[in-house]
C-alpha angles and dihedrals in degrees: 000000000000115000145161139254114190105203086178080077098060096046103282101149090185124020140140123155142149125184109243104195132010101271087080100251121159128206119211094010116160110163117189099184121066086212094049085053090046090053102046081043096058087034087061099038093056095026124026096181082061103132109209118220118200155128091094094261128079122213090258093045150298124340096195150343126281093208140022114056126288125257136191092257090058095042086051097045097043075053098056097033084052102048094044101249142108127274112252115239124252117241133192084275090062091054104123115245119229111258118211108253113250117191122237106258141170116257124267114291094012106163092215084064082065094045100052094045088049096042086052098049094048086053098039084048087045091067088211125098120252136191110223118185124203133197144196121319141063083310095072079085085074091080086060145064095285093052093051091250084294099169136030100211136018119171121165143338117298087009099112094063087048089047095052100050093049085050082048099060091049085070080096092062105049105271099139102178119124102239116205127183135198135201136159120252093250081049093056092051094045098046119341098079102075093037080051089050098052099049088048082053090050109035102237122188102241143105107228108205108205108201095220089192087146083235148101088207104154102067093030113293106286122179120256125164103284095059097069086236125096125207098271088057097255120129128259144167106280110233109235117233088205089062099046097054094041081055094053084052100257128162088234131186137181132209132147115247093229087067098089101180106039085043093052096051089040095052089041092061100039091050094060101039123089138245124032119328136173134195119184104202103205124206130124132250109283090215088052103035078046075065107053105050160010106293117226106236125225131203143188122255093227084194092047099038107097097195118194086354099060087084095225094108098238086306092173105056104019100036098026089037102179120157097240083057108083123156120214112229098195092062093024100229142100123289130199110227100222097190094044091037113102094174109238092146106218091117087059083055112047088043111113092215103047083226086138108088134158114264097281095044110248121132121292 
């Protein structure tokens, strides 16, 4: 039975093929998206009559668009366009339901989850105002609710640095703001290493925080050269960040994120001090480190756990707000979620009532 594959629907941007014998060969085929190939491959392969529609556009107009998100309505109607048909119409069973909104969030155990909430205590404890920038990357989430508000603009990629160092040199005219400044450690090979340049150059009044998370998470872990992997899959020697920015000139410090403590007072004493400073806060990416090994699993101490008395307002799940931290209505207290947990532990250790342990019970 004929039918179409619309490789316009899986990202083909010029296509137009036809097999024309049945080994499956095609004349005039350019194919811009790996997934679109793969789909009039496996077409052919099961099913050499397959005609392949592409190119985004139909003779009697477009398929669908080359820019905007996809929605169900397009996708129904390119189908339909595609297959020859008519759309079916819509009834009052169609109707989409409301969906309960859900905030954008870092996944459980992020460390940039630890950084924001300890870059905006230090500031809240501080008492002064202070301008933090952010950049590309998961992190962006620090300028919503899951990073605690933690900066105030963000623009492109390489920009905050860029930012900083202009807010830096405004120290001369009274500006008198910390400026801080975060980027990930694939922003700061892409973009971050000239705008750091040029404020050491020119001595700029800023801390630069460098998420060492050994990941391009945000886009789908690609490899960059701090990872020890290139881009074909093959080793190499991973190029340090330290060294890099000890190289440049910099003032430069390292902590993990998870350190509460060591972090806070470190932080405390970078952000107040003058001239150009960087702290590279080092700790892996919680979705790859959940890959390579056993988790350690956390619970809730029922008897310890003070619910909607403990006076801290559901900090776990609803402050905090990681997605390993639920909370159970039905018994009002705090609940570990086992599948979402990556056990990290920081929760165990912010708690005030210490009711977070490690499976076992003794202290975080």
């Amino acid at each position: 039975m004929p039918f179409a594959v619309t490789a316009a629907l899986v990202g083909d941007e010029n296509v137009t093929a036809t097999p024309d014998n049945e080994t499956g060969q095609m004349d005039n085929m350019t194919i811009a998206g790996y997934i679109a190939q793969l789909a009039c491959a496996i077409a052919l392969l099961h099913a050499p009559e397959v005609l392949v529609i592409g190119g985004g556009v139909m003779s009697d107009g477009s398929l669908l668009p080359r820019i905007g998100e996809l929605n169900p309505d397009l996708v129904r109607a390119a189908l339909a366009k595609a297959l020859g048909i008519e759309a079916p119409a819509l009834t009052e069973d169609d109707e989409p339901f409301e969906i309960p909104y859900r905030d954008l969030t870092f996944c459980a155990g992020c460390p940039h989850r630890a950084t924001y909430f300890l870059i905006k205590q230090v500031i809240k404890r501080s008492g002064a105002p202070c301008a933090v920038i952010g950049d590309i990357g998961c992190y962006i989430m620090g300028g919503q609710r899951a990073g605690y508000y933690g900066f105030q603009f963000e623009n492109c990629m390489g920009s905050g640095v860029a930012a900083a160092e202009a807010l830096g040199q405004l120290t001369a005219y009274g500006f008198d703001q910390p400026i801080v400044a975060v980027v990930g450690d694939s922003t700061f090979f892409h973009t971050t290493i000239p705008g750091l340049i040029s404020a050491k150059y020119h001595n700029a009044n800023m801390l630069l925080i460098i998420l060492d998370n050994s990941a391009t998470a945000m886009t789908g872990f690609q490899p960059h050269p701090g990872t020890g992997l290139t881009a074909m899959g093959r080793r190499a020697d991973p190029i340090d960040i330290k060294a890099i920015v000890t190289a440049i000139g910099c003032n430069v410090w390292e902590a993990d994120p998870f350190d509460l403590d060591g972090t806070r007072a470190l932080l405390s004493s970078l952000i107040g001090a003058q001239g150009l400073k960087v702290l590279i806060l080092k700790q892996p990416c919680a979705t790859l480190s959940a890959k390579k090994g056993k988790k350690k699993k956390y619970r809730v101490d029922a008897s310890l756990c003070r619910g909607d008395d403990c006076g801290c307002g559901r900090f776990c799940s609803r402050v905090w707000g990681c997605p390993g931290n639920s909370w159970d209505f039905e018994v009002g207290k705090a609940v570990i979620d086992e599948v979402a947990c990556v056990g990290c532990g920081v929760c165990a250790e912010l708690c005030p009532a210490g009711a977070i342990k490690p499976e076992g019970g003794e202290s975080a």
